[in-house]
NUBABA-232213 format. One record per residue (C-alpha): residue in three letters; y, x, z. Coordinates in Angstrom, 1 decimal. Layout:
residues N
Ala	Y	X	Z
...
//
This chain:
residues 153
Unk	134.8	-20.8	322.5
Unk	132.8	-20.6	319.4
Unk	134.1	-17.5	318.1
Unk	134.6	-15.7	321.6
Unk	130.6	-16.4	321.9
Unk	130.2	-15.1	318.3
Unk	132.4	-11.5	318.6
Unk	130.2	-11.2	321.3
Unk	126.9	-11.5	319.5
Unk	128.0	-9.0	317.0
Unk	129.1	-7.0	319.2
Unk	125.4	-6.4	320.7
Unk	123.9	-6.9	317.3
Unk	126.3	-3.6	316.2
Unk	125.1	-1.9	319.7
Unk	121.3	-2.4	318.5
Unk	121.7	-0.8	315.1
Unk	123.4	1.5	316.4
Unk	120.7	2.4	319.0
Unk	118.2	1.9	316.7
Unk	119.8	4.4	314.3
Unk	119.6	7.2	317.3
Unk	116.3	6.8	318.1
Unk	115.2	6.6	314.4
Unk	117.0	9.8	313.8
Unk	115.0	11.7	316.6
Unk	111.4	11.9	317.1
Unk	109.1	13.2	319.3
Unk	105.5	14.3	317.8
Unk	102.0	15.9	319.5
Unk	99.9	17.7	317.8
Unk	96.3	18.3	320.5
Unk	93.6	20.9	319.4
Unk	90.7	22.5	321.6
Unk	90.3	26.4	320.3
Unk	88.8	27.3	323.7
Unk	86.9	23.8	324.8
Unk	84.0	25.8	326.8
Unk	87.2	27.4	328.7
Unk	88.3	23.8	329.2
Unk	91.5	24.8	327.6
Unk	93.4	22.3	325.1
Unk	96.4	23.4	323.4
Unk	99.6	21.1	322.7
Unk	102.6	21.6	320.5
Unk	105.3	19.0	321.1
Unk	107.7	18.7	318.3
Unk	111.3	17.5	318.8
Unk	113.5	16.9	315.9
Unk	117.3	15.5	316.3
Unk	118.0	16.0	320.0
Unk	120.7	18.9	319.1
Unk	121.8	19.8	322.5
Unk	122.8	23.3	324.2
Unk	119.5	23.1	326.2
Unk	116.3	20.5	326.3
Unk	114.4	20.2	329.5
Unk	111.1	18.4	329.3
Unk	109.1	17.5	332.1
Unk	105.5	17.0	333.1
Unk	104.7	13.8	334.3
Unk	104.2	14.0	338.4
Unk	102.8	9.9	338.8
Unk	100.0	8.2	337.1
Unk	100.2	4.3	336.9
Unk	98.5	2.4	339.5
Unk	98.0	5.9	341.6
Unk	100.8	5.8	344.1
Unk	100.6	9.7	345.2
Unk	102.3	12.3	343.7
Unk	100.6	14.8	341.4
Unk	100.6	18.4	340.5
Unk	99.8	17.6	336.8
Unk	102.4	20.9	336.0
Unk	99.5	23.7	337.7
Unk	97.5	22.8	334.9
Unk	99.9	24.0	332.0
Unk	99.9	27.6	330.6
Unk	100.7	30.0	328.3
Unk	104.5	28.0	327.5
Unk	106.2	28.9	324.6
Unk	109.5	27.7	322.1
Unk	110.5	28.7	319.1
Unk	113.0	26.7	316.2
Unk	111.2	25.4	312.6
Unk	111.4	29.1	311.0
Unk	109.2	30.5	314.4
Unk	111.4	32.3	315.9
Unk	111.1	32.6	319.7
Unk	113.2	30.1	321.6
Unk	113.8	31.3	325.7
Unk	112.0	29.0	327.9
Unk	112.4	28.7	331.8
Unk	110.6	27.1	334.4
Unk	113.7	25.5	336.6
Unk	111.6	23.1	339.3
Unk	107.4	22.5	339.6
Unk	107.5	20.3	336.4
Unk	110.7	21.1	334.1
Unk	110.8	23.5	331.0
Unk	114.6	24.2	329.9
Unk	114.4	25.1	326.2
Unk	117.3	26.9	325.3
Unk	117.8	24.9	322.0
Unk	121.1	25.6	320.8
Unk	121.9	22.6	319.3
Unk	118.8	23.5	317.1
Unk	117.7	20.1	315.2
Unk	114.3	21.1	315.4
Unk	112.2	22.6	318.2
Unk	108.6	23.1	318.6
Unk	107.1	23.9	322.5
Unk	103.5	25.1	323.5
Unk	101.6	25.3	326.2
Unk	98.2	25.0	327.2
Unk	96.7	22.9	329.7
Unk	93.7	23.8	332.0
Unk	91.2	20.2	332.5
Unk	88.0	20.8	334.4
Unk	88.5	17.8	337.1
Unk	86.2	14.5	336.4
Unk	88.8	11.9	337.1
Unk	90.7	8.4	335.7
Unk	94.0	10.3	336.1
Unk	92.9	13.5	335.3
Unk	92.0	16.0	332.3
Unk	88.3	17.1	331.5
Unk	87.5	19.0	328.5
Unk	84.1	20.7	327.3
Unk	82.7	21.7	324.4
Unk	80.6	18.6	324.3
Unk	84.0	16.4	324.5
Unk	87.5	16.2	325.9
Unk	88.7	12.9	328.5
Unk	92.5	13.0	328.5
Unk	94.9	11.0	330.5
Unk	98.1	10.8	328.7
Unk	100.2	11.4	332.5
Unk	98.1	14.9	332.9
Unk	98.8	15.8	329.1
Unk	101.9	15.3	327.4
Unk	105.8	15.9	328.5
Unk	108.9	14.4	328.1
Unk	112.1	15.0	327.3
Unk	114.2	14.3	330.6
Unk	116.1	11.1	330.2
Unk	113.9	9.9	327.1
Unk	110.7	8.7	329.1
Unk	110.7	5.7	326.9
Unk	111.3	7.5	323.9
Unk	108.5	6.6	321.0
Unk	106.0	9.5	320.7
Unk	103.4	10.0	318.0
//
């Protein structure tokens, strides 16, 4: 019984490294700057390294914790844009009201823009002015679809 119990434990210890390992080599990073802040305009540039797939769709939140309605948090983003680590342009689709299908290419890296429009004085939504910028994480940043809990910087 001893040793049944035992493969078994190294069995999920070998599952965690290996996980671990995965989600190590990928990342997810933001980078948020205000060049238009009287316009109420902040851009975002997501960076996505290790996710090599044909295609990356990332998504715009549509629910903000302990706010049980749906929101439009995607009429806010603008101005979308892809491209791999040397700049070229990447195509970039709209496919529903909050996905963005990169066209990645098995790329290892891939860096996506857009700007996001925040005039609305809210707890779940974005404000920016040239005095200051409120943002609420739901209304600002995306996701790549099936990482939600992915670690983000």
């Amino acid at each position: 019984m001893l040793l049944k119990t035992s493969g078994t434990a190294f069995i999920l210890i070998i599952f965690m490294v290996i996980s671990t390992r995965a989600s190590a080599q990928s990342s997810i990073k933001f980078d948020v700057s205000f060049s238009e802040p009287q316009a109420h305009y902040a851009e975002i540039q997501m960076e996505i390294n290790g996710i090599s797939k044909d295609f990356i769709d990332v998504k715009m939140p549509v629910w903000t914790p302990g706010s049980y309605l749906v929101r439009e948090y995607a009429r806010h983003v603008e101005s979308v844009a892809a491209c791999d680590e040397d700049g070229n342009l990447i195509e970039v689709k709209k496919i529903n009201k909050n996905t963005w299908r990169i066209s990645s290419n098995n790329l290892d890296k891939v860096v996506f823009n857009y700007r996001l429009y925040g005039f609305e004085v809210s707890v779940r939504t974005n404000f920016i002015d040239d005095s200051h910028a409120f943002l609420s994480p739901a209304a600002t940043f995306m996701y790549v679809d099936g990482m939600l809990d992915h670690p983000a910087e």
